[in-house]
N, C-alpha and C positions, 0 to 999 in steps of 0.2 A: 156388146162385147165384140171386139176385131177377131180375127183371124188369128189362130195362132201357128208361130212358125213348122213346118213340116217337115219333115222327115222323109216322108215316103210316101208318093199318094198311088189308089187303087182306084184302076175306073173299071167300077162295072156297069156302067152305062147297057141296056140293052137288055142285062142279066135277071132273070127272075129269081124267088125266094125257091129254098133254099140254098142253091148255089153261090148268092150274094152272101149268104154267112159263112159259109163253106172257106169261100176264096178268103175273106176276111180273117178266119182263122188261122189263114195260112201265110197269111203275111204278118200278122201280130207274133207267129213263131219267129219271126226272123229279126223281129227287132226290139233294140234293148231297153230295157226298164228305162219309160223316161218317155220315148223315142213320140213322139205322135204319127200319125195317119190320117190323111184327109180320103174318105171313104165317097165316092162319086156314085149315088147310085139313081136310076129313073124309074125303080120299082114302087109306087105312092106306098106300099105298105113297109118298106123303109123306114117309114116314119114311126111306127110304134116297134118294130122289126130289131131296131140298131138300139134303139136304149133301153131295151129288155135284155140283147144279147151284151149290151155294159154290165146291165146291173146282175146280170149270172155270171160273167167271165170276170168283175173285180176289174174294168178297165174304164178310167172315166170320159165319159163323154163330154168334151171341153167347148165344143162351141158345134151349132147344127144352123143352116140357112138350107130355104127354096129358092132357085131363081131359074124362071119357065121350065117348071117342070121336071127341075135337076136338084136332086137333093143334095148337099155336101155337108159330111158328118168329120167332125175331126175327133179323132178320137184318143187319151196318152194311156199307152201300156202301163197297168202297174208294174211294181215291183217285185 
């Protein structure tokens, strides 16, 4: 699957848990049903981290890649 077009993207590059869900929550506040985010993060537990925090929050997770070491999660707010 490609990339899907973005909205808003959040780099927490650098950022450990859980302030990586923290920030993420706070940008999901800000945008509209629909809206996507590409979530930038280089915390490896990310990876089971971001699509537990979909599957509790009701927001789906549309498309995830690694590339060296950099996770990118895109993720579209429900409604």
């Amino acid at each position: 699957m490609s990339r899907p077009a973005v909205d808003r993207t959040l780099n927490t590059a650098g950022t450990g848990l859980p302030l990586l869900l923290v920030r993420t929550n706070l940008v999901m506040q800000e945008l509209a049903a629909g809206d996507v985010v590409e979530i930038i993060a280089t915390h490896p537990d990310s990876e089971t981290d971001i699509p537990s925090w979909c599957r509790r929050s009701g927001n789906t997770l549309v498309h995830s890649e690694v590339t060296d070491s950099t996770y990118h999660y895109y993720v579209r707010k429900h409604a």
